[in-house]
Residue frames relative to the residue before (quaternion, step in Angstrom):
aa qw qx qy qz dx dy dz
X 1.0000 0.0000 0.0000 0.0000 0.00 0.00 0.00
X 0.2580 -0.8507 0.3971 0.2280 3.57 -1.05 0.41
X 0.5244 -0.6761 0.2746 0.4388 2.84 -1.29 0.59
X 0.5497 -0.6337 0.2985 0.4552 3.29 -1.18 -0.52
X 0.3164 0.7317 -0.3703 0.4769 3.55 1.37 1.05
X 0.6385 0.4350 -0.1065 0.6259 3.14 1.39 -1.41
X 0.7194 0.3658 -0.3317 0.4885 4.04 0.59 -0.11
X 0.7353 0.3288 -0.3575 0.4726 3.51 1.34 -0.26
X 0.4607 0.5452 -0.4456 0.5403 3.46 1.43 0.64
X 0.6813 0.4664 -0.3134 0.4691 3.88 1.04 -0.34
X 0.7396 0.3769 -0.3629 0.4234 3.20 1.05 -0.30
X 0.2792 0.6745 -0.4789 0.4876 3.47 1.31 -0.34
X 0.8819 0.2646 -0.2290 0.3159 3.05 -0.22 -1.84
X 0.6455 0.5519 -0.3973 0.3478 3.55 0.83 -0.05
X 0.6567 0.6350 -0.2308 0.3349 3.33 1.39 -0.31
X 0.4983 0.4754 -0.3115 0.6547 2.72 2.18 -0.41
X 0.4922 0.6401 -0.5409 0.2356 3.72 0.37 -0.05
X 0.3863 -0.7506 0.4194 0.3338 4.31 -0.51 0.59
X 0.5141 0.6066 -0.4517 0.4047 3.61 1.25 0.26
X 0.7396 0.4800 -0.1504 0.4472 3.32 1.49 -0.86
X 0.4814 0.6259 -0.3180 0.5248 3.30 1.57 -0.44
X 0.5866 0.6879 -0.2065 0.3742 3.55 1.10 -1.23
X 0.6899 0.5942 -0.1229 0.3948 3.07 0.88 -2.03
X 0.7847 0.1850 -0.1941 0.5588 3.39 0.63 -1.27
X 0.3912 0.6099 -0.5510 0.4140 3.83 0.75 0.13
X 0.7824 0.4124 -0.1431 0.4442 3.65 0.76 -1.49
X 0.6035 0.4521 -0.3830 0.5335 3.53 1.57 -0.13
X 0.6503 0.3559 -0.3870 0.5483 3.90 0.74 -0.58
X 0.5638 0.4120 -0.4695 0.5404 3.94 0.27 0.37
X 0.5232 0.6324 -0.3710 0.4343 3.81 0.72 -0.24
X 0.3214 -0.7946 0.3680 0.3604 3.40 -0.58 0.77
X 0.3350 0.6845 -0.4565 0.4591 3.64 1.68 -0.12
X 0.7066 0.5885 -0.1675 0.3553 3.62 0.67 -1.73
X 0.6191 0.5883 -0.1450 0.4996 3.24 1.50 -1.31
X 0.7762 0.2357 -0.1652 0.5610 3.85 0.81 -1.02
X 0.3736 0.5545 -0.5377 0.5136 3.61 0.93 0.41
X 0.8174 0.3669 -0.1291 0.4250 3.37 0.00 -1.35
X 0.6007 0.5118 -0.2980 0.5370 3.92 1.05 -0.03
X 0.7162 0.2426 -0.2369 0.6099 3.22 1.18 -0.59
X 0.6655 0.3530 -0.5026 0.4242 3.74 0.22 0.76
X 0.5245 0.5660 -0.4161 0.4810 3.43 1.21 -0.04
X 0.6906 0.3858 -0.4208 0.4440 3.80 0.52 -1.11
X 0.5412 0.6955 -0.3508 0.3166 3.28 0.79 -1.01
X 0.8691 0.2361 -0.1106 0.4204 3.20 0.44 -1.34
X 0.6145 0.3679 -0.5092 0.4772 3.54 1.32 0.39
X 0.6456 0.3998 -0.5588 0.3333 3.92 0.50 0.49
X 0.3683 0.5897 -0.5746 0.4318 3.78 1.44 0.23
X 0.6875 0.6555 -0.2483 0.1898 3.29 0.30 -1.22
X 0.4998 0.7723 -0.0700 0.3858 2.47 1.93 -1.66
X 0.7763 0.2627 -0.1368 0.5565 3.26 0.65 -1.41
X 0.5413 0.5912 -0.5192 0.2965 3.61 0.79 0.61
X 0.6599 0.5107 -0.2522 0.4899 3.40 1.69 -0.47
X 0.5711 0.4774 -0.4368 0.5051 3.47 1.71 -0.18
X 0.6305 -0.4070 0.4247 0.5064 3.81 -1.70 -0.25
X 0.7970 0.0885 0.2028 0.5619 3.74 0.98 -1.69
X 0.1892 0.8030 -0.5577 0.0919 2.89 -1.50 1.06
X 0.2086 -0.8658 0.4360 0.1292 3.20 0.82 1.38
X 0.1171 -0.8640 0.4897 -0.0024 2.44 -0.80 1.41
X 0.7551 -0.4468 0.1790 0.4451 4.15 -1.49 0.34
X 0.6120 -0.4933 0.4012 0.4703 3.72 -1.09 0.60
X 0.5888 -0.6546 0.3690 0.2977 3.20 -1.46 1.20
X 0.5941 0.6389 -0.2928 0.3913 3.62 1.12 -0.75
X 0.7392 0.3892 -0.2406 0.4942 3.57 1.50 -0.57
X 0.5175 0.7212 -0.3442 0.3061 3.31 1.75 0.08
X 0.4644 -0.6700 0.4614 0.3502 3.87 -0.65 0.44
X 0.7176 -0.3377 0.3364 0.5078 3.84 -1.33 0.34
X 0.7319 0.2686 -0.2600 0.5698 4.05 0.27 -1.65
X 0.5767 0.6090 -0.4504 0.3061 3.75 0.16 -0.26
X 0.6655 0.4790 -0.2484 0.5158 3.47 1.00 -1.48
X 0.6175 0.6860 -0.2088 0.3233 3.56 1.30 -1.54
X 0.7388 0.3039 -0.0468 0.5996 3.33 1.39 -1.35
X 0.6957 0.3351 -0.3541 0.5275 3.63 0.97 0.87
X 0.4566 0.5830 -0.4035 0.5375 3.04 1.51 0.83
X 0.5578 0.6476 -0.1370 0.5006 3.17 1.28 -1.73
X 0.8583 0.1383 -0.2145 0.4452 3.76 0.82 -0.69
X 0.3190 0.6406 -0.5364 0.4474 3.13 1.32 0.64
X 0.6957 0.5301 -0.2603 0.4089 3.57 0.55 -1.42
X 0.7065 0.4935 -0.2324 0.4509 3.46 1.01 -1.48
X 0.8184 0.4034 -0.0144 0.4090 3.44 0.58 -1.19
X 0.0627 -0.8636 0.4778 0.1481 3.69 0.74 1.13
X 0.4417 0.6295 -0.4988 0.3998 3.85 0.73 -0.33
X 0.7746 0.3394 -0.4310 0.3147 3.70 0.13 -0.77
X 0.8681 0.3322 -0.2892 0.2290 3.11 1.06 0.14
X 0.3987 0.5392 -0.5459 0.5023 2.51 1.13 1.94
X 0.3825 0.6747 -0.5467 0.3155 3.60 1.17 -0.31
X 0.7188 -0.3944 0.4605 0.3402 4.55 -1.32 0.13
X 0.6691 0.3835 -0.3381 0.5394 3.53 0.64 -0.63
X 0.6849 0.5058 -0.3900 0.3507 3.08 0.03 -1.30
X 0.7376 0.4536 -0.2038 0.4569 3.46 0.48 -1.88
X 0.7223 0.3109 -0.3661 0.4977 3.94 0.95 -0.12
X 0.5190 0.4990 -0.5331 0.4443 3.95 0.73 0.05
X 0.6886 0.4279 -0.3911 0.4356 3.67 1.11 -0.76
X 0.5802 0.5931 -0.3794 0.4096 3.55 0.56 -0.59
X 0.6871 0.5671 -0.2714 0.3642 3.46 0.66 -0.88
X 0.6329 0.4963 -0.2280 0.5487 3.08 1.38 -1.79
X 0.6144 0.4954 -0.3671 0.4923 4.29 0.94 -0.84
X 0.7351 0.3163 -0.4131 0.4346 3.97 0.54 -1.11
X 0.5238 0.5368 -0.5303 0.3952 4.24 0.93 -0.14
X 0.7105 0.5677 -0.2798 0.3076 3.23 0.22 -1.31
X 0.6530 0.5190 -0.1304 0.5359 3.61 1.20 -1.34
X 0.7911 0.3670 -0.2004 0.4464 3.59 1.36 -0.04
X 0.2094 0.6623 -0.4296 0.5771 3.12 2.40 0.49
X 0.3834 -0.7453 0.5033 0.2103 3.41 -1.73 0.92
X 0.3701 0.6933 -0.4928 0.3734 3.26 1.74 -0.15
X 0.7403 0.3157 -0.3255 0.4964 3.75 0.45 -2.17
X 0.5579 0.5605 -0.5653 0.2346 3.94 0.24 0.14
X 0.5205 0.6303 -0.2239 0.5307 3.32 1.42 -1.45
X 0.6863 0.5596 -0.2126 0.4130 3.53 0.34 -0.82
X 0.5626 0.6754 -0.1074 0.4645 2.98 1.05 -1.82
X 0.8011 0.5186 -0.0661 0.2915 3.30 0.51 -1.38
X 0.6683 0.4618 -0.0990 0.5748 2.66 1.26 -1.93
X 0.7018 0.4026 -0.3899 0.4398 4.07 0.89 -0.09
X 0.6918 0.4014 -0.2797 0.5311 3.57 1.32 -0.17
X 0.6947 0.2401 -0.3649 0.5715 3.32 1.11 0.88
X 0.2661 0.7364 -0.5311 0.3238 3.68 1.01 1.29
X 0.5561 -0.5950 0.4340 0.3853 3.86 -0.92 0.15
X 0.3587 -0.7008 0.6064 0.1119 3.40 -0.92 1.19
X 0.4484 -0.5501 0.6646 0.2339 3.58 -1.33 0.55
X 0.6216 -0.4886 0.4803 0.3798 2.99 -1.64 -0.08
X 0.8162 0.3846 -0.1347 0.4097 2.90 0.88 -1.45
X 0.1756 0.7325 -0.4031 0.5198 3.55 1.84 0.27
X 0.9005 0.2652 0.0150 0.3444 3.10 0.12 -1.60
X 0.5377 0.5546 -0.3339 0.5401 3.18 1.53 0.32
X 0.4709 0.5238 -0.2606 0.6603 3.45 1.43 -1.14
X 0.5915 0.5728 -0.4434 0.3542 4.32 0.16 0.06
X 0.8641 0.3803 -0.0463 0.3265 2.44 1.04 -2.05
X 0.6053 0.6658 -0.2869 0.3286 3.09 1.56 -0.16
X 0.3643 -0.8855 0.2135 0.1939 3.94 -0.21 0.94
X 0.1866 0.6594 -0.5947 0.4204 2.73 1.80 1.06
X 0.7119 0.4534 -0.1245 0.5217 3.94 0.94 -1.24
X 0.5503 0.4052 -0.4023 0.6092 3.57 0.62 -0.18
X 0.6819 0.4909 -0.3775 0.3893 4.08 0.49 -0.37
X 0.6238 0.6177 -0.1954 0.4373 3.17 1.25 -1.24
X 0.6849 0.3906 -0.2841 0.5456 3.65 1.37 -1.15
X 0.5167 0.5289 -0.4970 0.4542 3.96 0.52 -0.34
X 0.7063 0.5023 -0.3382 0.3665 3.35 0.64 -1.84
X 0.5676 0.6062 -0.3303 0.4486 3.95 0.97 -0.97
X 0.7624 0.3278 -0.2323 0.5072 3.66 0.21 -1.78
X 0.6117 0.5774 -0.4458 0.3060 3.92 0.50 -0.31
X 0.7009 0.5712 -0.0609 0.4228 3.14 1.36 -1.40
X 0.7009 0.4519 -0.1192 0.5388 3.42 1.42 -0.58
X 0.7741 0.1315 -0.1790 0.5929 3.54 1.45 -0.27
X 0.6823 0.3990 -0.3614 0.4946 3.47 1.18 0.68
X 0.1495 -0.7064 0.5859 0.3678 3.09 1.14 -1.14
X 0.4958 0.5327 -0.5489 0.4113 3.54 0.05 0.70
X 0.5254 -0.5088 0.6093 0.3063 3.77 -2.16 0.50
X 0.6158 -0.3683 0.5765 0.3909 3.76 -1.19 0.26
X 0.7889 0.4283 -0.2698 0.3485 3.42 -0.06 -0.97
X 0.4708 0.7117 -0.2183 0.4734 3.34 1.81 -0.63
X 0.6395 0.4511 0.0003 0.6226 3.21 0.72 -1.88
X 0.8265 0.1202 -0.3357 0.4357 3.54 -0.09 0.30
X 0.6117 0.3895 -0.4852 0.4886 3.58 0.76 0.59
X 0.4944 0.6750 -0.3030 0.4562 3.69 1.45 -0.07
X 0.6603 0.4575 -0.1267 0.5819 3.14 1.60 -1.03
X 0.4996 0.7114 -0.2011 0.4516 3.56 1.06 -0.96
X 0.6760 0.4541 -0.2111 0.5405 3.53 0.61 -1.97
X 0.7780 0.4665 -0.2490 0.3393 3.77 0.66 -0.73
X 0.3610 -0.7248 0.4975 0.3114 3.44 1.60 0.03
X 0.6621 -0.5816 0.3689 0.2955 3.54 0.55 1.09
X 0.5645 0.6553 -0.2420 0.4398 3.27 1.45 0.56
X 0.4964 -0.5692 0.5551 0.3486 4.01 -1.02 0.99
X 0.4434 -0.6565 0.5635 0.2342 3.19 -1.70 1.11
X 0.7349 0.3965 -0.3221 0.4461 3.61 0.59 -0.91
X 0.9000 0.0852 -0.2277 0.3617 3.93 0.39 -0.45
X 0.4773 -0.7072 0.3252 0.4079 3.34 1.61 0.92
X 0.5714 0.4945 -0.5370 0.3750 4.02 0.29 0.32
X 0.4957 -0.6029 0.5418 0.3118 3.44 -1.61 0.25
X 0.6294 -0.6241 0.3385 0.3160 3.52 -1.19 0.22
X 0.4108 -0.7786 0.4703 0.0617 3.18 -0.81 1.70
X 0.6303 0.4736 -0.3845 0.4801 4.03 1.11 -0.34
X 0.3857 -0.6343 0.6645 0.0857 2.83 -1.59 1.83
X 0.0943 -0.7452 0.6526 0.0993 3.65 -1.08 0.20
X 0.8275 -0.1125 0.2783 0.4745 3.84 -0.45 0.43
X 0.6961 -0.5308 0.1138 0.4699 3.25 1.36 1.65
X 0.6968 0.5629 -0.1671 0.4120 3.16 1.38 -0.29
X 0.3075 -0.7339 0.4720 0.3795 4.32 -0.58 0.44
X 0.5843 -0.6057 0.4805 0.2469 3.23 -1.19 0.53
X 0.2197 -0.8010 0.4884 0.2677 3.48 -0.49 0.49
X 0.5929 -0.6430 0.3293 0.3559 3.73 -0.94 0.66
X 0.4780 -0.7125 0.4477 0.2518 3.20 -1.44 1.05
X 0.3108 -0.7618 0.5022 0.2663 3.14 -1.41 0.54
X 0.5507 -0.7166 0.4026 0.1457 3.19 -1.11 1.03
X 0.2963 0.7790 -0.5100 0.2128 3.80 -0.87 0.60
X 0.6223 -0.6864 0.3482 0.1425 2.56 -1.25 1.50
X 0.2347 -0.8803 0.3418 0.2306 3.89 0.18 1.18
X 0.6887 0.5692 -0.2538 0.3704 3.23 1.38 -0.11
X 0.5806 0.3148 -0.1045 0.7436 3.65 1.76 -0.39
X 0.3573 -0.7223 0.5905 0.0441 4.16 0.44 -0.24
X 0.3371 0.7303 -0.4456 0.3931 3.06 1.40 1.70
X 0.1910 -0.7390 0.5355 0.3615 3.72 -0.36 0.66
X 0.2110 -0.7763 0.5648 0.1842 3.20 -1.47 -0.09
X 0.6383 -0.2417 0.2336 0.6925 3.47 0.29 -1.45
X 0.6564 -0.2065 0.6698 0.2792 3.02 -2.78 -0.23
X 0.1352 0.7518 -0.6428 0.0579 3.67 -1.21 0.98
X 0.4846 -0.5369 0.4412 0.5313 3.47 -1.17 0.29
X 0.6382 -0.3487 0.4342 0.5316 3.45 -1.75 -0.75
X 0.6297 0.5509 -0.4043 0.3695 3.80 0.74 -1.17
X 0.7596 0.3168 -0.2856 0.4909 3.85 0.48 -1.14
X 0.7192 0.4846 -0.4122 0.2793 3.53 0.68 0.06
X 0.5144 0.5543 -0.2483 0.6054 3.21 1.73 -0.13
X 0.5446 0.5462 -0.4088 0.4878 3.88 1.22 -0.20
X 0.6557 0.5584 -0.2223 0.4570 3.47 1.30 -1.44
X 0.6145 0.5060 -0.3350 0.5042 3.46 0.94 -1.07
X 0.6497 0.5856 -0.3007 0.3801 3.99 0.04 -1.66
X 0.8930 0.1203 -0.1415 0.4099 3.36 0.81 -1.24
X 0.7163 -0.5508 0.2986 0.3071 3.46 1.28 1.17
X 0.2450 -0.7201 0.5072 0.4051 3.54 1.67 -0.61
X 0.3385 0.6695 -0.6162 0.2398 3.16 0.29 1.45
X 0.5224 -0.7544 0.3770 0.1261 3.44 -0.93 1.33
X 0.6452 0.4598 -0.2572 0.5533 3.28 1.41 -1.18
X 0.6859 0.3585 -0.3517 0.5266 3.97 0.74 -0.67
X 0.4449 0.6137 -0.5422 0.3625 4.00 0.63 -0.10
X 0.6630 0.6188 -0.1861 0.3780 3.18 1.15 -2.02
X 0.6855 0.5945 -0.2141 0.3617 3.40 0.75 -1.63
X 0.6574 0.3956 -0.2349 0.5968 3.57 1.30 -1.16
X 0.5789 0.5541 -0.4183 0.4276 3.96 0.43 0.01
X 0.7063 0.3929 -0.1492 0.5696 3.16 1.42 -1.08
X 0.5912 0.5986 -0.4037 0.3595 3.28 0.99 -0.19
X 0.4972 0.7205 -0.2584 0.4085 3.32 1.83 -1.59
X 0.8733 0.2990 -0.0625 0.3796 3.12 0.23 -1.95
X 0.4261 0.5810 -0.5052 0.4751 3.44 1.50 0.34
X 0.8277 0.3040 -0.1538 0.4459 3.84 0.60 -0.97
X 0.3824 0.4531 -0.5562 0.5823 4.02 1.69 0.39
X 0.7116 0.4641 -0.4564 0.2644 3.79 -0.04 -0.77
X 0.5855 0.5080 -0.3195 0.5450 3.68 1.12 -1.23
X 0.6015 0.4660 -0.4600 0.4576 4.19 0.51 -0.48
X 0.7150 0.6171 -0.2265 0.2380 3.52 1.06 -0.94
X 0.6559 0.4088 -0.1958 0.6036 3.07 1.84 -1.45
X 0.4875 0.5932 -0.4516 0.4543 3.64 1.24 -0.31
């Protein structure tokens, strides 16, 4: 059997052979030979193309050829900007909120968050070298922001709600809640630190302005009647 030294010395040598030179001389002169090679050239200089731009949305993978899929992979890897550009970061989101609503990853899901813990598992939790590491993770992944970020963000506010200036009154497991951060879910804008009460007003009412209004006016329509009453 041979090695594979000896087969890449046989083909070498066969490529140098002048029967084989011929062949593909007489196939690229071919007009088959001719539009093969024209179309893999344009192709691959407008892939290329979008490696020197930021973005370049490009055709659904399912309609994409073998070098097509190849060379928009290639600049995914090469080119970290596209994958921060909106599309990119919402084709991936989409494919993460389907997948996360499949009962298989739920089943799954489960069965790893109800697996036996070690002791020492569970010692390695509690410790806040690891309790830092998981904030630093969940901060970064649904803010995009450093730990160090997020607590001088929080800081500037004096541990205090932007919209009704009080600190946070829920206790959890002997413990205060710290304030949520706000952000726009539809653009991935931070804003401020809220309590739980005004951030759950904002949520309930969709950040609708005209129904905020309506319930302000609703209030002081029925504090005044308590008054003349």
């Amino acid at each position: 059997m041979r090695t594979k030294e000896e087969i890449k010395a046989y083909n070498r040598a066969y490529k140098q052979r002048p029967e084989y030179k011929a062949a593909v001389k007489e196939h690229r002169a071919s007009i088959e030979g001719k539009a093969k090679s024209a179309s893999y050239n344009t192709k691959r200089r407008q892939l290329r193309a979008a490696n020197r731009k930021q973005y370049i949305a490009p055709i659904k993978i399912k309609d994409m050829t073998k070098l097509e899929y190849k060379e928009y992979r290639r600049i995914l890897r090469r080119n970290a900007t596209l994958r921060e550009t909106p599309e990119h970061k919402e084709q991936r989101a989409i494919k993460r909120r389907l997948k996360r609503q499949s009962t298989e990853y739920k089943k799954k899901r489960k069965k790893y968050q109800n697996r036996p813990r070690t002791p020492r598992a569970i010692e390695r939790a509690r410790s806040p070298k690891y309790i830092r590491k998981a904030r630093c993770y969940v901060v970064k992944t649904k803010y995009g922001l450093t730990l160090e970020q997020y607590e001088s963000l929080r800081k500037s506010q004096n541990e205090l709600c932007a919209i009704c200036g009080h600190p946070e009154t829920k206790v959890q497991k002997g413990k205060r809640v710290s304030l949520c951060l706000d952000h726009n879910h539809s653009t991935g804008q931070i804003r401020a630190f809220l309590c739980g009460k005004c951030n759950s007003i904002l949520g309930y009412s969709n950040e609708d302005v005209d129904r905020l209004f309506k319930i302000i006016e609703y209030i002081k329509k029925w504090n005044s009647l308590a008054e003349t009453k």
